[in-house]
N, CA, C and O atoms as CSV, one atom per row, in Angstrom:
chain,resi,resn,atom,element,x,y,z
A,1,UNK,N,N,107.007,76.664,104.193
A,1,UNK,CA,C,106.682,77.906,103.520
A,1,UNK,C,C,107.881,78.292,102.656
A,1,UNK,O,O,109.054,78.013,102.905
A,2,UNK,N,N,107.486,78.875,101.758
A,2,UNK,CA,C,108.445,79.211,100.351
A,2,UNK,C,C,109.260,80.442,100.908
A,2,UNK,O,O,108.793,81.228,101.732
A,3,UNK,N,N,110.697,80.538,100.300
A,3,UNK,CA,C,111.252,81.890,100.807
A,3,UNK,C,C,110.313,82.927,99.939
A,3,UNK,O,O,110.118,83.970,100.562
A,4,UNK,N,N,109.783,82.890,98.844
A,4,UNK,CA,C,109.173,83.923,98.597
A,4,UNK,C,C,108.162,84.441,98.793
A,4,UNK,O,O,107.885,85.475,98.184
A,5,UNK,N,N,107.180,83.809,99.826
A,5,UNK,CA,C,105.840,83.965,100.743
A,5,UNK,C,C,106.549,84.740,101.644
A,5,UNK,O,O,106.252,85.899,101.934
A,6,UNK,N,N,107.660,83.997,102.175
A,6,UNK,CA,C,108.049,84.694,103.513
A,6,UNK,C,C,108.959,86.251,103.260
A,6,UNK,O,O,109.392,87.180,103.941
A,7,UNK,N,N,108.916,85.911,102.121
A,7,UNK,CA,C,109.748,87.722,101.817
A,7,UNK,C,C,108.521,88.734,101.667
A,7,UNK,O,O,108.606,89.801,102.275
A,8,UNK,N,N,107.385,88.469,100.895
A,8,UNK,CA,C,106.468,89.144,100.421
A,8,UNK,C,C,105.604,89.336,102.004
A,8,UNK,O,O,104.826,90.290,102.035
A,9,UNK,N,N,105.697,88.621,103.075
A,9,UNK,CA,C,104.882,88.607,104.145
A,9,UNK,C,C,105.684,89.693,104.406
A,9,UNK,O,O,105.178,90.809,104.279
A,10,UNK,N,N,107.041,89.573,104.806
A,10,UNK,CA,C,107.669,90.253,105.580
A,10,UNK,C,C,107.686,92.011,105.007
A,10,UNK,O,O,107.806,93.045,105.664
A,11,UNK,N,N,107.551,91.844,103.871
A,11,UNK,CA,C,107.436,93.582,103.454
A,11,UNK,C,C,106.052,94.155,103.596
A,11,UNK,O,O,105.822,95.304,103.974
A,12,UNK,N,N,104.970,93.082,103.196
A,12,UNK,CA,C,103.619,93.522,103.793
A,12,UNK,C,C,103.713,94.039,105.195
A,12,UNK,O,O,103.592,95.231,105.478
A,13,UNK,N,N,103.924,93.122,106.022
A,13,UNK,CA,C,104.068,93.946,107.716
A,13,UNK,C,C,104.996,95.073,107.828
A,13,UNK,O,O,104.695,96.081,108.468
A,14,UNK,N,N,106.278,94.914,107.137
A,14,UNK,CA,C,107.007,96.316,107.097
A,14,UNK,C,C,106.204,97.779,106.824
A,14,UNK,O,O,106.050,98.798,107.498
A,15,UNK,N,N,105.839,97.408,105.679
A,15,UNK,CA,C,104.683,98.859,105.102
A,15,UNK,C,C,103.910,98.750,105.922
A,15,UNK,O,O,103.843,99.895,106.370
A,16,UNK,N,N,103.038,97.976,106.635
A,16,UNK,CA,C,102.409,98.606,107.631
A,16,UNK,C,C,102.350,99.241,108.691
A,16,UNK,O,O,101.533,100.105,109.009
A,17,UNK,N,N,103.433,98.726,109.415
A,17,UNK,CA,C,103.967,99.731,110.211
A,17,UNK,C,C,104.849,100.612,109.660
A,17,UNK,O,O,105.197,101.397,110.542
A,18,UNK,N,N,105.363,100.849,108.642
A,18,UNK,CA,C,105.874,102.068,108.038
A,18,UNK,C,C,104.390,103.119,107.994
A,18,UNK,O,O,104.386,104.255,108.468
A,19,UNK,N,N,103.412,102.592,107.456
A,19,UNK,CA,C,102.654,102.861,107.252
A,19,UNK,C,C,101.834,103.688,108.913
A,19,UNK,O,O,101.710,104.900,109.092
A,20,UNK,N,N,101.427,102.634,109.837
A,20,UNK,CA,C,100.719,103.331,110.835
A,20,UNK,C,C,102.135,103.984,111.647
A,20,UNK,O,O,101.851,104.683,112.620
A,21,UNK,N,N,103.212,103.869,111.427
A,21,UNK,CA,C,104.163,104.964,112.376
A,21,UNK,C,C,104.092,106.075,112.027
A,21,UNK,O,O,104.266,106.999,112.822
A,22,UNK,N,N,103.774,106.293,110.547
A,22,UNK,CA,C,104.042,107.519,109.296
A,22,UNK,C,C,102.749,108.460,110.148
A,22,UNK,O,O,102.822,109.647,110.465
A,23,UNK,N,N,101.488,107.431,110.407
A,23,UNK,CA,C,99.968,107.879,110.025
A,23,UNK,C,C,99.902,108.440,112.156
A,23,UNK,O,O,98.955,109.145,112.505
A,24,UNK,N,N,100.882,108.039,113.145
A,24,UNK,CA,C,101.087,108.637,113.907
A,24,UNK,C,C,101.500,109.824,114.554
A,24,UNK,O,O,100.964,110.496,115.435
A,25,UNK,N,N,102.645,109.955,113.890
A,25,UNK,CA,C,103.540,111.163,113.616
A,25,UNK,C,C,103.024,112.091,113.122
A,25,UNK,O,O,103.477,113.233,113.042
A,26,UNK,N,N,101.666,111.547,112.604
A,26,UNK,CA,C,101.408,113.216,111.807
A,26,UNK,C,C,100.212,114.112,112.824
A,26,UNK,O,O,99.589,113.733,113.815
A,27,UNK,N,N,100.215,115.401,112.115
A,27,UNK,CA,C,99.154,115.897,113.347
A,27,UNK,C,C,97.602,115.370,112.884
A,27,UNK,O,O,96.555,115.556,113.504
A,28,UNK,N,N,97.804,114.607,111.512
A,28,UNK,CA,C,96.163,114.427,111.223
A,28,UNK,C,C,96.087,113.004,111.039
A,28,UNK,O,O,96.220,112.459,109.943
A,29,UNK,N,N,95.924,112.555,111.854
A,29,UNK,CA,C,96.191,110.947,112.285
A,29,UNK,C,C,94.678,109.909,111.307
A,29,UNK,O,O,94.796,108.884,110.636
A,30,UNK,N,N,93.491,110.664,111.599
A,30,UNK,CA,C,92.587,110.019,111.186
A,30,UNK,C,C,92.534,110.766,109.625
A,30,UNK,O,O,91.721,110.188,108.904
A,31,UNK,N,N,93.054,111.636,109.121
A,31,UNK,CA,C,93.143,111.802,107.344
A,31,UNK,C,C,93.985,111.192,106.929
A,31,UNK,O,O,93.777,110.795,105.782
A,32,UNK,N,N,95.303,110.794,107.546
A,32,UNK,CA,C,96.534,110.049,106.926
A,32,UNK,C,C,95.552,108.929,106.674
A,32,UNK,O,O,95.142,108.723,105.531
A,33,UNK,N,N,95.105,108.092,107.849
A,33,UNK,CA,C,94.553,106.667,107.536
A,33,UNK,C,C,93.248,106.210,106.611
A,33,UNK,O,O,92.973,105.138,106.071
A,34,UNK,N,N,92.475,107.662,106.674
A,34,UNK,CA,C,91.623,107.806,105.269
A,34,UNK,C,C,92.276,107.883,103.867
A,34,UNK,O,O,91.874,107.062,103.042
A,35,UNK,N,N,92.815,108.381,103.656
A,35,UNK,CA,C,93.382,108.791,102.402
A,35,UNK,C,C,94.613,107.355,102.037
A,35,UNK,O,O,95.052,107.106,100.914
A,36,UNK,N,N,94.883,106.753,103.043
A,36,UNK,CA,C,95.768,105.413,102.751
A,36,UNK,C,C,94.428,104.272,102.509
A,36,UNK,O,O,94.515,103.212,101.888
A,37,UNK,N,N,93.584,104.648,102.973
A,37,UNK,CA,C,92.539,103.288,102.549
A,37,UNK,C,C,91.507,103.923,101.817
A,37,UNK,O,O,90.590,103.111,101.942
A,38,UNK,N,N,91.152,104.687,101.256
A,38,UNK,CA,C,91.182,105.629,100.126
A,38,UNK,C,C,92.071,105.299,98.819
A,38,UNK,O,O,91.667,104.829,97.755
A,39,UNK,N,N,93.132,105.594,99.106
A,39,UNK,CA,C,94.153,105.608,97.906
A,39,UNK,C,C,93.986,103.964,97.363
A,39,UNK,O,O,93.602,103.640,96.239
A,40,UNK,N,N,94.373,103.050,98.450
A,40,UNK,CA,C,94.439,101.825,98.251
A,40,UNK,C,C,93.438,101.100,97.529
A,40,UNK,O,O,93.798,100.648,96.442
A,41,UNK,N,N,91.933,100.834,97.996
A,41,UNK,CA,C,91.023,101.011,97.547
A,41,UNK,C,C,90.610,101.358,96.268
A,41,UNK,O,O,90.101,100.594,95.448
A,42,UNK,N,N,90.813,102.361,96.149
A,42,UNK,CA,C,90.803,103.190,94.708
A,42,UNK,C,C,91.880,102.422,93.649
A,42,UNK,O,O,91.503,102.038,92.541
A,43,UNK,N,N,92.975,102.285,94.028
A,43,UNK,CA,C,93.769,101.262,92.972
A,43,UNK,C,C,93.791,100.380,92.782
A,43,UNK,O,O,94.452,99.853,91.887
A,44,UNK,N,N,92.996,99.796,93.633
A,44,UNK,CA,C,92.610,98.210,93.676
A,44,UNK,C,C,91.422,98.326,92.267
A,44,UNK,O,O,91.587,97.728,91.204
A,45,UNK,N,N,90.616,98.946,92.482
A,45,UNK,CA,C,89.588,99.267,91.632
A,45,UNK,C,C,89.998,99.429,90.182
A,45,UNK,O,O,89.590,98.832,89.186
A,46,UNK,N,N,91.089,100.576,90.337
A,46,UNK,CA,C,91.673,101.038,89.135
A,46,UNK,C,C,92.433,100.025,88.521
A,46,UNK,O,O,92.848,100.312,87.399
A,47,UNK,N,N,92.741,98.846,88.990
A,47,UNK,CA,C,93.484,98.065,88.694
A,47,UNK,C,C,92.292,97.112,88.108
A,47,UNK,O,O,92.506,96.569,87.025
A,48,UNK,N,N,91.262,96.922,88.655
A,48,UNK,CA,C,90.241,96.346,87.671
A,48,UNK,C,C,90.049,96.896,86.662
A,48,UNK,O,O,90.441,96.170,85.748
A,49,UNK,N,N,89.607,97.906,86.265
A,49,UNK,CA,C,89.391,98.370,85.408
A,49,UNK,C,C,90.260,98.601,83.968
A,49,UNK,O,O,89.810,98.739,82.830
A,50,UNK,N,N,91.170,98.595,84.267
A,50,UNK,CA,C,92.825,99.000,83.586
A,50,UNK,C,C,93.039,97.562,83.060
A,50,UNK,O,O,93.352,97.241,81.913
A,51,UNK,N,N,92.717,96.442,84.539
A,51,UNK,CA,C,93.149,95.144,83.893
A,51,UNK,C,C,92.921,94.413,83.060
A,51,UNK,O,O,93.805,93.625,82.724
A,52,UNK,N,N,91.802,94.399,82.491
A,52,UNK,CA,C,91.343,93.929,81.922
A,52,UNK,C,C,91.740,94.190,80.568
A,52,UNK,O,O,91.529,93.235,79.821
A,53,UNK,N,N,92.319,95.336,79.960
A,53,UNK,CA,C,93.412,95.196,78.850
A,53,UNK,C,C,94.562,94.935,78.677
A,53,UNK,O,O,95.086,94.596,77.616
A,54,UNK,N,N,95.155,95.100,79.917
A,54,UNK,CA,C,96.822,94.578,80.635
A,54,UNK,C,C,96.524,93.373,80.763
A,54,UNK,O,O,97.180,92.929,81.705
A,55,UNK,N,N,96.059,92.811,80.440
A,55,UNK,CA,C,95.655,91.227,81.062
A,55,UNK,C,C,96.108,91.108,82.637
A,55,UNK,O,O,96.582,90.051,83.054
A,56,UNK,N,N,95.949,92.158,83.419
A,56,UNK,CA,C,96.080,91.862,84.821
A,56,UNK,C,C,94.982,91.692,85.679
A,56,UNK,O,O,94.043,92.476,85.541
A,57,UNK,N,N,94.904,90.608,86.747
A,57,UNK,CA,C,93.603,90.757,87.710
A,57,UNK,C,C,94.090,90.222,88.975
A,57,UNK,O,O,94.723,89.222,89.314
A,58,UNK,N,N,93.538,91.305,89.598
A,58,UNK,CA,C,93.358,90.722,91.208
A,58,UNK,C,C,92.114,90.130,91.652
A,58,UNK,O,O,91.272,90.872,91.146
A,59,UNK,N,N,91.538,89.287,92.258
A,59,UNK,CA,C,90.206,89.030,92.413
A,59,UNK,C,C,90.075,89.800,93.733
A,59,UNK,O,O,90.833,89.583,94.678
A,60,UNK,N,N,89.370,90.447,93.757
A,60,UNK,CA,C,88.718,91.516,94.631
A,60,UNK,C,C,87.341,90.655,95.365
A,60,UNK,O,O,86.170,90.590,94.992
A,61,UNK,N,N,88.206,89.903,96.837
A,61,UNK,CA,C,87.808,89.267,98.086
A,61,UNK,C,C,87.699,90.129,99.312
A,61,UNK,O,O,87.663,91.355,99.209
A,62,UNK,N,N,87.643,89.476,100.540
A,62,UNK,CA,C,87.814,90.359,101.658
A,62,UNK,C,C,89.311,90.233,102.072
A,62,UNK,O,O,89.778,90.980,102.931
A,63,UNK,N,N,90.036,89.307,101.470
A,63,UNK,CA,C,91.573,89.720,102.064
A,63,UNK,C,C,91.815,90.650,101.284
A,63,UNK,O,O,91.982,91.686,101.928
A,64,UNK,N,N,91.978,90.883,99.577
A,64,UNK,CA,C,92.604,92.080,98.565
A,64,UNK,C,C,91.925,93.282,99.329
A,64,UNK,O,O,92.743,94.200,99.389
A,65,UNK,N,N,90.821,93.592,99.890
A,65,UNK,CA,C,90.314,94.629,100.400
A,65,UNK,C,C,90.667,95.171,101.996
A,65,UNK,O,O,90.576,96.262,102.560
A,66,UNK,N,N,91.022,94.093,102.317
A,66,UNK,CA,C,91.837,94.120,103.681
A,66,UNK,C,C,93.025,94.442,103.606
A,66,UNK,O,O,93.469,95.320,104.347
A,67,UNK,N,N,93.682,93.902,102.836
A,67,UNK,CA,C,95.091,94.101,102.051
A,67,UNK,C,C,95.556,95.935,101.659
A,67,UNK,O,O,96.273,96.723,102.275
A,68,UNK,N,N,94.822,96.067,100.469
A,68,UNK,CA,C,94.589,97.411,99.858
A,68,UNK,C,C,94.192,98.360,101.177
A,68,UNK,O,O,94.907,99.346,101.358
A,69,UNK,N,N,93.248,98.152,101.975
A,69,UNK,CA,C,92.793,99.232,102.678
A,69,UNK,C,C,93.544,99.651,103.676
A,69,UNK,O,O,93.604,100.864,103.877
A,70,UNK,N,N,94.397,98.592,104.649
A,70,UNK,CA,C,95.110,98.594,105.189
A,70,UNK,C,C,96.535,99.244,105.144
A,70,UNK,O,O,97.135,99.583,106.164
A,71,UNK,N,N,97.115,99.414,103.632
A,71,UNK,CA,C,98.114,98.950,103.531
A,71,UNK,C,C,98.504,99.662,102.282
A,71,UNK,O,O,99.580,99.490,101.709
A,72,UNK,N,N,97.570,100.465,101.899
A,72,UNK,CA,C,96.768,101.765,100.518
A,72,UNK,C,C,97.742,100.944,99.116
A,72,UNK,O,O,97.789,99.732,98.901
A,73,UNK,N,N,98.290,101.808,98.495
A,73,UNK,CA,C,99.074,101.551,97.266
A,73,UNK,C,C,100.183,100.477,97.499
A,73,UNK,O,O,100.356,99.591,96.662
A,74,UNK,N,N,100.664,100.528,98.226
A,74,UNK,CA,C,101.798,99.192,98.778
A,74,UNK,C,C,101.503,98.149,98.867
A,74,UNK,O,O,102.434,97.373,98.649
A,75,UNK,N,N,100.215,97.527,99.196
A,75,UNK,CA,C,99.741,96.953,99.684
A,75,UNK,C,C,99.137,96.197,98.176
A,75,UNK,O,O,99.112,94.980,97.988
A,76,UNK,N,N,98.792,96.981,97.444
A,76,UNK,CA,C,97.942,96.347,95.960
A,76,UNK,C,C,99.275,96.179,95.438
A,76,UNK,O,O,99.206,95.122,94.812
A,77,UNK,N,N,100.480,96.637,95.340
A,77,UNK,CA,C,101.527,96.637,94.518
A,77,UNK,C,C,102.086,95.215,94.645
A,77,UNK,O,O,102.433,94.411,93.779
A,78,UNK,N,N,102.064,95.121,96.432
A,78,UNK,CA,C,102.454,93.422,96.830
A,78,UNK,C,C,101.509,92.592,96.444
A,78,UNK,O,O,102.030,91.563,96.013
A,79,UNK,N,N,100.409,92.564,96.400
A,79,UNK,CA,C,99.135,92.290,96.095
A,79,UNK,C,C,99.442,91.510,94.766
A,79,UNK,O,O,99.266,90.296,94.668
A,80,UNK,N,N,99.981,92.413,93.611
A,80,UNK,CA,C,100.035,92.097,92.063
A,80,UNK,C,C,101.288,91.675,92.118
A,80,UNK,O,O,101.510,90.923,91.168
A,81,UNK,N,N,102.433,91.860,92.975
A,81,UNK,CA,C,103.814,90.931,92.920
A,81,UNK,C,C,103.579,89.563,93.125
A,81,UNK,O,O,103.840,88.710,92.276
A,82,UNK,N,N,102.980,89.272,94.483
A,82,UNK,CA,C,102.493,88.086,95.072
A,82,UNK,C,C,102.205,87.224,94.040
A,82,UNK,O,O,102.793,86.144,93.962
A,83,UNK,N,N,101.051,87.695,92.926
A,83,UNK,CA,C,100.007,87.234,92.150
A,83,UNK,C,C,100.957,86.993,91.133
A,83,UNK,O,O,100.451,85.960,90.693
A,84,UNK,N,N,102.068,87.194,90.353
A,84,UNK,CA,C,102.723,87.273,89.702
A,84,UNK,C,C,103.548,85.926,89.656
A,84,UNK,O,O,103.534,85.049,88.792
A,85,UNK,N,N,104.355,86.019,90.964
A,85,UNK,CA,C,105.381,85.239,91.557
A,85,UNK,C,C,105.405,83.924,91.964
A,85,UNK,O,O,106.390,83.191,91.882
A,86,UNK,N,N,103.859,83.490,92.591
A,86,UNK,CA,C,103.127,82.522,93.309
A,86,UNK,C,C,102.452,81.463,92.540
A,86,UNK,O,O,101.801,80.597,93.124
C-alpha cells in the first residue's frame, strides 16, 4: 500500500471519530449525526452539480455515499483529494 492511501485512510478514520466524539458530547446526539450526513450528502450532490463546469467528478457509488454520509463535508473533501492524488 502507497504512503498516500495510508495517509488519506488515516485522516478518514481520524474525522470520524473526531466526528462521532464531537456528535457525543453534545446534548443533541441524533441532530449532530443528521445534519453531518445531511451536510455531507448534500455536497456530495453539490459537487455534482458544480462539477461538471470545474471539470470535477466524484462518481456517486455506495462507498462516496457511505463516505459523505458518514463522515459529512470531510469526508467528500478526502473524497476529491483521494480522487486527485490516486
Amino acid at each position: 500500500m502507497s504512503p498516500v492511501k495510508i495517509i488519506f485512510i488515516s485522516v478518514f478514520v481520524l474525522s470520524f471519530i473526531i466526528i462521532l466524539t464531537v456528535s457525543v458530547k453534545s446534548k443533541h446526539f441524533f441532530k449532530s449525526v443528521f445534519l453531518t450526513a445531511f451536510s455531507g450528502v448534500g455536497s456530495l450532490f453539490a459537487l455534482q452539480l458544480i462539477g461538471s463546469t470545474l471539470e470535477l467528478s466524484l462518481p456517486v457509488n455506495c462507498f462516496t455515499l457511505a463516505v459523505s454520509t458518514v463522515s459529512g463535508i470531510p469526508g467528500v473533501i478526502g473524497l476529491l483529494l483521494t480522487a486527485f492524488t490516486v
